[in-house]
C-alpha positions in Angstrom: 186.5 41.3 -173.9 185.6 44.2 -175.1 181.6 44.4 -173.2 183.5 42.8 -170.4 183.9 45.3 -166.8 186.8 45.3 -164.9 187.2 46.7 -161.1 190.3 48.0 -159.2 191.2 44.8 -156.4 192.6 45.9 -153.1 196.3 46.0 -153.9 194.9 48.2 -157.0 193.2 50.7 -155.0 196.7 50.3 -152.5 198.8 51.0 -155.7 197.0 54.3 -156.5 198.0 56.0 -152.8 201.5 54.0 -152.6 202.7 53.6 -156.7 204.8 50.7 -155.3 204.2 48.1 -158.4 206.6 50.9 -161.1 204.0 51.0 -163.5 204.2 53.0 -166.6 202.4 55.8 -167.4 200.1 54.7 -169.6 199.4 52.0 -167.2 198.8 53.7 -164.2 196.3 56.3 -166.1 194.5 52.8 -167.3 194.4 51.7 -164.1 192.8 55.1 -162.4 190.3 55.2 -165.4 188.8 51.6 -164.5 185.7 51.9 -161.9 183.7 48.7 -162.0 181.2 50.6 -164.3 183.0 51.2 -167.5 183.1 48.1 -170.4 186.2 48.1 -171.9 184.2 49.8 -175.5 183.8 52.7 -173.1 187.7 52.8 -171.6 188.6 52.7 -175.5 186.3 55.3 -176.5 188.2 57.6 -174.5 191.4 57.6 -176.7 193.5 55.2 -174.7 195.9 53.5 -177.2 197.4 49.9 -176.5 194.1 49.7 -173.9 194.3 45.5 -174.1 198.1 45.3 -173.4 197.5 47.5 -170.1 194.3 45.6 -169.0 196.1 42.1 -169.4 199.3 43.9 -167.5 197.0 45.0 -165.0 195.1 41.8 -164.6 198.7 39.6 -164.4 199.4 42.0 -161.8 196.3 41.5 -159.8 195.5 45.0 -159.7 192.2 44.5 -161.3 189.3 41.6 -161.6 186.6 41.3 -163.5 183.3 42.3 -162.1 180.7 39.1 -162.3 177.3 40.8 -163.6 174.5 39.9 -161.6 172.0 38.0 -163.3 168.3 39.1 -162.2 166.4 36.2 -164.0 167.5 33.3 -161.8 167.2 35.3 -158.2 163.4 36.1 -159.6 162.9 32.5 -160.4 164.5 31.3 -157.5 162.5 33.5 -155.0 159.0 31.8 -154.6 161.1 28.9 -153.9 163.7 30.4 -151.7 160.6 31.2 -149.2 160.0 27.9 -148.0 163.5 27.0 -147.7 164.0 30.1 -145.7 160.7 28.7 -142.4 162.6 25.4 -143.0 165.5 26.3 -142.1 165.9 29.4 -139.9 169.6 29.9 -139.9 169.9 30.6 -143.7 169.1 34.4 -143.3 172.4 34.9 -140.8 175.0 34.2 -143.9 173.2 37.0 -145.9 173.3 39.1 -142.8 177.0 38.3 -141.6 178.4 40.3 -145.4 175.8 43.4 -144.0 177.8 43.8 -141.2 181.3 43.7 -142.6 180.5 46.2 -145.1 180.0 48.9 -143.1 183.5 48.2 -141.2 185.1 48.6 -144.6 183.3 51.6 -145.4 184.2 52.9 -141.9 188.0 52.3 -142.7 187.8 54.1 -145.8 186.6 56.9 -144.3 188.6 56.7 -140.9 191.7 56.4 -144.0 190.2 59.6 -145.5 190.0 61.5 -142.1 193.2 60.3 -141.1 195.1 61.5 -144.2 193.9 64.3 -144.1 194.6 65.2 -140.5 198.1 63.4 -140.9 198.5 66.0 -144.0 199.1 68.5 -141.4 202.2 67.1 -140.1 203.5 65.2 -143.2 202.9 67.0 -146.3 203.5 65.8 -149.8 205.2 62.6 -147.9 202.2 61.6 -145.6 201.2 58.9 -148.0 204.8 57.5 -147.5 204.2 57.5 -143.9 200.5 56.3 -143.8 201.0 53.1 -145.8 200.4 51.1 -143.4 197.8 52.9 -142.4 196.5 52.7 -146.3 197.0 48.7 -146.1 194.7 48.0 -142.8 191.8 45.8 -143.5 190.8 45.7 -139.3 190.4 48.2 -136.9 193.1 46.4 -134.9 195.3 46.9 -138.1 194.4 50.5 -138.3 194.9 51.1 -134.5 198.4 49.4 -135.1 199.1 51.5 -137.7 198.3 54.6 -135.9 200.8 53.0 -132.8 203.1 53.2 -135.9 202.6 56.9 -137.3 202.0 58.0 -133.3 206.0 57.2 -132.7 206.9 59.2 -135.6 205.0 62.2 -134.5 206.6 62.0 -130.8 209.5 62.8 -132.3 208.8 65.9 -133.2 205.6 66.9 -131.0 206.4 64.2 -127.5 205.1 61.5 -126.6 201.6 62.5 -125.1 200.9 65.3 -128.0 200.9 62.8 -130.3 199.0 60.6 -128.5 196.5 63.9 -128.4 196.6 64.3 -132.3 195.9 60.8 -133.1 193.1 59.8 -130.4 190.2 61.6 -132.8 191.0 59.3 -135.2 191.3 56.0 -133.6 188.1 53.5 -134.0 186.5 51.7 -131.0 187.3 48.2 -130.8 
């Protein structure tokens, strides 16, 4: 385990902006510290005492996975051959291109998320994490638009109805 490379899941990365899971410490700083880059020899180099009790914790928890290391040898191999395949069967280039496009919508959310939290720092303060979890947790546009439905009702409260509707329409994504 200890070459092995470990990478923050989803609810990870959600457990950083909402601390929801009541980890320890220790845990939490372990659980920061791992990037999908870093071996394990590396996170220990850094001083972190009890690291394997807080990587299996984290791992029971789901809050990191191991990252599979691509293995260059067989995709080399495989090429020459993958060409004919490819003119005898046209429709094996759209699964490769289908993951192309969803990438960018993910990358899109996190920065919508970053450009919202931001904005929504304004109005909310230390607590607009609290209010953005939702917000934090979409994984669609649709979810992200429904979460800004959500965080537009609590701002009519204080600024109406149609101000908030205003504040929020920057940061709401096309359909």
């Amino acid at each position: 385990m200890s070459s092995q490379v470990f990478r923050k899941t989803e609810s990870g990365k959600g457990e950083i902006a909402r601390r929801q899971a009541g980890l320890s410490p220790a845990t939490r700083t372990v659980l920061v510290m791992v990037n999908g880059n870093d071996s394990v020899n590396v996170l220990a180099a850094r001083g972190l005492p009890q690291l394997q009790g807080h990587l299996e914790t984290l791992l029971a928890l789901g809050l990191i996975e191991p990252v599979a290391l691509p293995s260059p040898p067989p995709t080399v191999a495989l090429s020459p051959v993958a060409q004919p395949t490819t003119e005898a069967h046209p429709a094996a280039p759209t699964p490769a291109a289908a993951p192309a496009q969803e990438a960018p919508t993910s990358l899109n959310l996190d920065a919508l998320r970053r450009k919202a939290l931001t904005h929504l720092g304004n109005h909310f303060g230390p607590d607009t994490t609290l209010v953005a979890q939702a917000l934090l947790a979409a994984r669609s546009v649709a979810e992200f638009n429904a979460a800004l439905d959500g965080i537009e009702s609590k701002l009519a409260i204080y600024l109406g109805r149609k101000q908030a509707a205003r504040e929020l329409q920057p940061l709401r994504p096309a359909l």
